[in-house]
N, C-alpha and C positions, 0 to 999 in steps of 0.2 A: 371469709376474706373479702374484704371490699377493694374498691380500684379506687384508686386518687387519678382525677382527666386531670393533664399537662396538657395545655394548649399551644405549645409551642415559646415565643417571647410575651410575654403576659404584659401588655404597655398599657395604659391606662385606656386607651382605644380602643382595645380587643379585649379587655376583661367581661367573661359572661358574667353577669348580673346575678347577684347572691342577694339572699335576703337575710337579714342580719337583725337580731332578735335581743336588746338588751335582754340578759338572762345572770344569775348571781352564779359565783363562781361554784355553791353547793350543789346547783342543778346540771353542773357542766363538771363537772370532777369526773377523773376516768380515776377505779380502783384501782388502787399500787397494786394491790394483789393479782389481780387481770394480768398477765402478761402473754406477751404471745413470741418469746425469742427465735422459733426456730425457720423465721422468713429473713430475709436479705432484701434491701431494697439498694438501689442506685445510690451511693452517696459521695460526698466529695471531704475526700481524708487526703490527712499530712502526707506528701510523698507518694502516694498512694494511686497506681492507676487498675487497681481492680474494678470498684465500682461498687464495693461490697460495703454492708452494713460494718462500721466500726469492732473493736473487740468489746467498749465499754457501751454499748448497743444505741450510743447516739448518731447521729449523722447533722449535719448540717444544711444544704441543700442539693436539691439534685438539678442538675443542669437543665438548661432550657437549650430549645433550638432555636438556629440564629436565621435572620430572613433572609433576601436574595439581595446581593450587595448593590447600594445604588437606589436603592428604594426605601421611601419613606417608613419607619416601621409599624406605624398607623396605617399604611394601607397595603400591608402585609396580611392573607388571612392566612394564620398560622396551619400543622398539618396535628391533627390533635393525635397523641398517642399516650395509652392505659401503662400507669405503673401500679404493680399489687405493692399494697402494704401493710404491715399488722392491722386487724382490727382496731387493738389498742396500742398505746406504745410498748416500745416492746425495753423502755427504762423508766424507773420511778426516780431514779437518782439523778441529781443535777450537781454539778462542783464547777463555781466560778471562781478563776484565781483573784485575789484580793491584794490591789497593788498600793504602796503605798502613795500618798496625794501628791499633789505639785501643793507645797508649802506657802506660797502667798505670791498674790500678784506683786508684790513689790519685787521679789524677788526676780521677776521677771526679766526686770532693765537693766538687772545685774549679769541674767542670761544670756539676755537679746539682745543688748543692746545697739549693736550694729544691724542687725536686723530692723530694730524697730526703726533705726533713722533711713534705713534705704525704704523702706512702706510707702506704698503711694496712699494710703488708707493706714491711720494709725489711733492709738488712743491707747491711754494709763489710768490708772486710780490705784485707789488703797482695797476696789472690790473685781476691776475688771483690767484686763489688757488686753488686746487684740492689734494685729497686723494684717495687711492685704496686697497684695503685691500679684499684677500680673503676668506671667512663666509662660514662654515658650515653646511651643513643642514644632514635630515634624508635621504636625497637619493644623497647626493652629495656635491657639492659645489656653491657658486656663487660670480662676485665681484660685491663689491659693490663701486661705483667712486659717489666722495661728491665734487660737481662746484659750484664755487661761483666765478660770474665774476665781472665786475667794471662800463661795458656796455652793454646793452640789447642788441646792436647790435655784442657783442660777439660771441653772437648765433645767429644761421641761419641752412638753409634746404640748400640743394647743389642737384642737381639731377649727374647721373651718366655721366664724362665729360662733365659737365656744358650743357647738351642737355633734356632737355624733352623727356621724351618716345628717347631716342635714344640707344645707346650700351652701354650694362652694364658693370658695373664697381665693382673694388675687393675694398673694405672699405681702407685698405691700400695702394694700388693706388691715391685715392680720399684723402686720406689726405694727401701725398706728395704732393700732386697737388696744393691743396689747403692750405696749411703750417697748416692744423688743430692741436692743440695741444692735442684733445682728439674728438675724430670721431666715432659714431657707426649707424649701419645699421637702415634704416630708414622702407619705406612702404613694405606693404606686392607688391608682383609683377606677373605678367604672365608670362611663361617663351618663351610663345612664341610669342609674341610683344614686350616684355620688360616693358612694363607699368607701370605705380606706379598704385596701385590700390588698393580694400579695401574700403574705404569714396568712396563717389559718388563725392562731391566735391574735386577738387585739386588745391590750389594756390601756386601762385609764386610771390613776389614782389608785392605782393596785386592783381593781374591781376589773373581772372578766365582762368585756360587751359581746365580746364574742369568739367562737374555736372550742370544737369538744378536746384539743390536744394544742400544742405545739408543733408544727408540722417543716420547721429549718429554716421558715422565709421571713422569721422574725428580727428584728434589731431592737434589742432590750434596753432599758435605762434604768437603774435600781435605784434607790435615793441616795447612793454615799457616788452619784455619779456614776459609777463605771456603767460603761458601754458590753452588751455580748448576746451574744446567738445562743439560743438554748438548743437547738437540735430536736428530732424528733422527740418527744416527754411526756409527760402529763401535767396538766395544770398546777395540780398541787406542788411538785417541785422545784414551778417556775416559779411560782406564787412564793415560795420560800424564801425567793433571792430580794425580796422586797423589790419588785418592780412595779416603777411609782407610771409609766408610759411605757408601748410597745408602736412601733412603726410595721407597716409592711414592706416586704422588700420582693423583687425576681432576680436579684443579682449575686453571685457568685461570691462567699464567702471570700475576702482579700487577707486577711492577716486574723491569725487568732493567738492567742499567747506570743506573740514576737513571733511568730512563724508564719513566712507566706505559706496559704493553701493550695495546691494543686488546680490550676482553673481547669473546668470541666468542659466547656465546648467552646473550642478553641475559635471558628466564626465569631461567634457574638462579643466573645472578648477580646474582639483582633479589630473590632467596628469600631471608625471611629464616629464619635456620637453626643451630641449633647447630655451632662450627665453631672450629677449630684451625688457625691461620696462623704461620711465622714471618718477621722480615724480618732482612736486615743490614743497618748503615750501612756496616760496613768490618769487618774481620778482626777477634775478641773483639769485639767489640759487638754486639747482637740486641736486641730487640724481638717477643715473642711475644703474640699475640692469641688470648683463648682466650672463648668467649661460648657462652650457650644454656645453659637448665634444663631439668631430667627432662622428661621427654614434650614432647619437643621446643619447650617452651614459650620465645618470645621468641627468644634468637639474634642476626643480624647479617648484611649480604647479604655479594655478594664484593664488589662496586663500595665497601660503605662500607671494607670489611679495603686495598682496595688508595688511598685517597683519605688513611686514617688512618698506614699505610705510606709514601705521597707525604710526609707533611705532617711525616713524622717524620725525612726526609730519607735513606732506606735506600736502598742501590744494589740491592739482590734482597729480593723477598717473593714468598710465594706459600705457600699453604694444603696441611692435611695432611687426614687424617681427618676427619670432625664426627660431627655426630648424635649417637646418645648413646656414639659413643668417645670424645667429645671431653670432655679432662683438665687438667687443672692442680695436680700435686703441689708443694708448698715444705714443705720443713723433714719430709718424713714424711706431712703433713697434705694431702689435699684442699682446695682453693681456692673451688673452684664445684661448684656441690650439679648433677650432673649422671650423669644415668646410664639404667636402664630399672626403670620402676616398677611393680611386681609385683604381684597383686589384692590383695593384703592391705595396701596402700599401702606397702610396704617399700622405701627406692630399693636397688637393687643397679648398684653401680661393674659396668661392662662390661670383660670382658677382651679385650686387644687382642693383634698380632703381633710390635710392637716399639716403641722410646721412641725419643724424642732428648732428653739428658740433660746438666747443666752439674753438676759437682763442685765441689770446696775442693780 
């Protein structure tokens, strides 16, 4: 039996430094036959406030603790505490529900279209549609940017200058680079490797870089689009689902199959805080929520990111990054004045480990 450390809220400031080993998915495969069912670990299920390992022996993730309110969460040092977990996972089966597409961006204006004329940020094509519009809340503000694209492979993950684990990179950099038409900040990171991190597993192009398992913290991307969390697994399972990019995540499962999930530590998702969400309703279509100014001012909790995800009718959401990596590129340009502000009051855009990004 080994122990998984939780170090509390996992923000890219506190992540302890991992060393991260391109290695091929062959030499990182955990045997289906290996199983270890008869341990329980913390997990966060439908309805659910046991705490227990699911019946079909996945889980999703397990809550993190939340820091002392009022303070920075970078200069929070978290209270670290051991959770046991199988050796191996204790399921070889994965089953993603398979929705059908949003049928064409044209279709969109037929949808939207009074949507799309109140947008303060708008655009159409016969391959892309997007809106942006910024929403209200009781502590602040947040946008919210409505994609519908025409091809799953519109979407994609980008790491910072096209390098794994190498030199990070400003969201708006990465999208000039990349001609992105709308680009935001992807896994949580370390700041002193650069790492994507967060999930235990991390793909690229379907190729494991790294994670002997899936471990809940992941945000999946398959190539017909759909968005989902594989929950604690084995590689081979995931790897099944064609996932072409995988993101790190520390944030609490928000919506899976059309069902809010039960938030597990009611603090941290009661903070409000600068923060980067996205949701699907169905394959090509999203909903990304990006909130919170410099010095962490204003923001948004998770309870409201996953109520505003319900209401918008998404079958998956669930948050990336925040604090000050949290981005919102369109068209080249910065959206939300966000970032880390310097004594000389200068803001400076933070560089992150990797994007998730929609093209033309």
């Amino acid at each position: 039996m080994r122990k998984k450390l939780f170090t509390g809220i996992l923000c890219a400031g506190l992540l302890t430094a991992c060393v991260l080993h391109p290695v091929s998915a062959e030499d990182l495969m955990v045997a289906d036959s290996e199983e270890d069912t008869d341990q329980a670990v913390p997990a966060q299920t439908e309805g659910s406030g046991s705490g227990l390992i699911s019946a079909d022996g996945l889980f999703e993730v397990v809550s993190e603790t939340q820091s002392r309110a009022g303070k920075k969460l970078e200069d929070v040092v978290p209270k670290p505490r051991e959770i046991e977990v199988p050796q191996t996972p204790p399921s070889s089966s994965l089953t993603v529900e398979t929705l059908d597409s949003f049928p064409d961006p044209a279709e969109a204006m037929l949808l939207y279209q009074e949507e799309y004329e109140k947008a303060q940020i708008r655009y159409h094509s016969d391959k892309l549609f997007y809106t942006c519009t910024e929403k209200e809340t009781e502590n602040g503000s947040y946008f919210l940017t409505h994609v519908i694209i025409r091809d799953a492979g519109q979407l994609r993950g980008e790491d910072s200058f096209g390098d794994f684990a190498g030199t990070r990179e400003t969201p708006q950099d990465a999208a000039k680079r990349t001609g992105a038409k709308i680009l935001i900040n992807g896994s949580y990171f370390d700041y002193g490797t650069g790492f994507a991190t967060g999930g235990e597993l991390l793909i690229r192009d379907n190729k494991v870089l790294h994670g002997p398992y899936s471990d809940g913290y992941e945000i999946c991307l398959r190539k017909d689009g759909t968005l989902f969390s594989p929950g604690y697994n084995t590689i081979s399972s995931v790897l099944k689902q064609d996932v072409v990019f995988s993101w790190g995540t520390c944030e609490d499962l928000l919506i899976r199959n059309g069902k809010k999930m039960e938030l597990t530590d009611y603090d941290w998702n009661g903070y409000s805080y600068p923060r980067t969400a996205i949701g699907m309703v169905r394959p090509l279509e999203y909903y990304i929520i990006t909130a919170g100014k410099a010095d962490y001012e204003q923001g948004i909790t998770i309870y409201e990111e996953q109520e505003i995800f319900a209401d918008l009718k998404c079958a998956y959401a669930r948050g990336l990054d925040g604090g000050g990596s949290s981005a919102l590129v369109i068209d080249g340009e910065y959206v939300n004045e966000n970032g880390d502000r310097l004594e000389d009051g200068t803001l400076q855009r933070r560089a992150v480990a990797d994007f998730l990004l929609f093209t033309e």
